[in-house]
N, C-alpha and C positions, 0 to 999 in steps of 0.2 A: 402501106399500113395494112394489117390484117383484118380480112373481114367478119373474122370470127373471135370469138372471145369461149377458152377451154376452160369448165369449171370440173368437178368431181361427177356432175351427174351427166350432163350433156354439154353440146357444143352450140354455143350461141352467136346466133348475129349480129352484125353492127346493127341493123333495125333494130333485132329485139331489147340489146342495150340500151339504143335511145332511145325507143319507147319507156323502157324503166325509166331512166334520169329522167325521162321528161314528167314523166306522174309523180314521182316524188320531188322534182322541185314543184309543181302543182300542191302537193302534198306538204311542203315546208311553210308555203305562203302563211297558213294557219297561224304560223307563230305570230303575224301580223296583229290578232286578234286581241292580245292583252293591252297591246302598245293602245287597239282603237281602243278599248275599252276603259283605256285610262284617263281619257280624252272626254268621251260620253259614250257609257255602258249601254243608255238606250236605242241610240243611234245604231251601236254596233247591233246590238241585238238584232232589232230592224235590218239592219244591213246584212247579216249570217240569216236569217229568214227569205230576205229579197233574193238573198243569192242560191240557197235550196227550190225555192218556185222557179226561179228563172231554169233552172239545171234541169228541175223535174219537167216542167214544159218543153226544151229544147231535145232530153235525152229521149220525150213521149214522140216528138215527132222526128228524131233521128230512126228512133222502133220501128214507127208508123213509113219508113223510107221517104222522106221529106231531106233537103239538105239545104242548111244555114251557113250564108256565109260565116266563113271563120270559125263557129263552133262546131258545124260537121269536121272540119278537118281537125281544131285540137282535138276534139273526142274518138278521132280514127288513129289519131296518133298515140292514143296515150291508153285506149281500150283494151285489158287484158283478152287473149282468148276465150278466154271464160266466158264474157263479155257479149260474144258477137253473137248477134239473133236476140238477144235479151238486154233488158233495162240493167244498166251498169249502178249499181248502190251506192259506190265507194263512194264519191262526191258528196252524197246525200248523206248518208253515215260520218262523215268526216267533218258536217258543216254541223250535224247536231251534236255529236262527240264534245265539239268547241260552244254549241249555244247551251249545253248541260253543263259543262262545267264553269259557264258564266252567271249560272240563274243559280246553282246552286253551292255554290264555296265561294268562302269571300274571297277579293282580289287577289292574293300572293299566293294562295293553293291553287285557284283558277287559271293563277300565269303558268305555274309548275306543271298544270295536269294538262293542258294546250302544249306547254311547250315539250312534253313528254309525247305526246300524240306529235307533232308535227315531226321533231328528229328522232324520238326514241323508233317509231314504227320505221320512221323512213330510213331507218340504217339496217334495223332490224329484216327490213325485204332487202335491200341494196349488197348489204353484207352474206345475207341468210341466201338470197338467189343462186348469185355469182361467184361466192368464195366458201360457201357453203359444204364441209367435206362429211362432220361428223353429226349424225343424224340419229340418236337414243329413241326408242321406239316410245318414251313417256314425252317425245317432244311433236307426237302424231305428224312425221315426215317435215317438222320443220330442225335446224341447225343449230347446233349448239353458238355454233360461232355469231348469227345471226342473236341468238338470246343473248348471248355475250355484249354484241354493238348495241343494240337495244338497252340492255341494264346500264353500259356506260353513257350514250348519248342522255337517255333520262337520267342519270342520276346528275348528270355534267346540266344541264339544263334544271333540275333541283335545286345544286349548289350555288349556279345563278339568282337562285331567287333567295333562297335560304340563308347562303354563306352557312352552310351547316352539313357537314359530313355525314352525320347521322339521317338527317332528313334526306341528302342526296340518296345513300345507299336504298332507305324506304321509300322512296320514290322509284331508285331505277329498279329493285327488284319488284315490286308491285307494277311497272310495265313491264320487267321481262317475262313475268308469272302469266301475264292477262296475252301478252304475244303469242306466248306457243300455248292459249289456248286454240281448238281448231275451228274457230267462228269466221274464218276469210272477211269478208269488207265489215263484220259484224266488231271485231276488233277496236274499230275508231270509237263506238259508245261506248264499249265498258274498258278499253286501256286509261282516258282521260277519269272516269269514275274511280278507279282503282287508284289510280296516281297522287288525284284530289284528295282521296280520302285517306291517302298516307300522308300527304302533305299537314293532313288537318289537325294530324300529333303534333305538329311542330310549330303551329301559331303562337 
């Protein structure tokens, strides 16, 4: 098997792939959130809270060069470059992305805009990384292709909730619009805000 993986920009590792998969299923779990929430909204709430302090205390003494079992090493495995010498967002950004769009849209636009955050982004990097060729300078170096997976995984996660075409397409294009804005982990709070608030035509 080869240990590289050839995309249009550069040449990637087997690491560096399985660092991505492994942050974006990290990054899918999220869809978990509407199922808790249908359960008891408070609890989850509580629970997306418990789980941002837990991340923000762990990633403060990962900074600090402290090392935890078992979360030092997920958090080494799944840390972009970007990342290294400083506090990693995404996590944080990604658990509020999900506690906004539960405190503020009712249930069925709240599943939509979660579940648009958990696949729509996570295809959006996966597809947009690795398979990534055509790059329009109004997409500020991110991929058409990548907006592409993005508009389809949210709108296919829309019509899950919807059973509504139209709502699907306002949904995926309101994530693939909020994608290639150029906010990097800033992304996960306002693609769920955008998603919800297209959803919200369609109650």
């Amino acid at each position: 098997m080869t240990d590289v993986l050839i995309s249009s920009r550069r040449i990637y590792s087997r690491r560096e792939l399985g660092s991505e998969l492994a942050r974006k299923s990290i990054h899918i779990l999220i869809a978990a959130v509407p199922a808790l929430a249908a359960l008891d909204r408070s609890n989850t709430v509580l629970l997306l809270m418990g789980g941002m302090l837990f991340y923000t205390w762990a990633e403060s003494m990962r900074f600090l060069g402290f090392t935890l079992p078992i979360i030092s090493r997920i958090t080494a495995t799944v840390a972009r470059k970007r990342d290294r010498g400083r506090f990693s967002l995404g996590p944080v950004t990604l658990g509020l992305g999900a506690l906004m769009a539960l405190l503020l849209f009712p249930p069925s636009a709240a599943a939509a805009a979660i579940y648009a955050l958990a696949f729509g982004d996570s295809a959006a990097g996966l597809v947009g990384k690795f398979l990534g060729r055509f790059r329009p300078p109004f997409l500020a170096g991110k991929s058409l292709e990548g907006s592409l997976a993005c508009f389809t995984a949210a709108g296919l996660a829309g019509f899950a909730v919807f059973y509504d075409w139209k709502a699907a397409i306002a949904i995926g294009l309101a994530s693939a619009l909020t994608d290639a804005l150029p906010f990097k982990d800033f992304d996960n709070l306002l693609m769920p805000l955008a998603a919800g608030c297209a959803a919200l035509a369609f109650l």
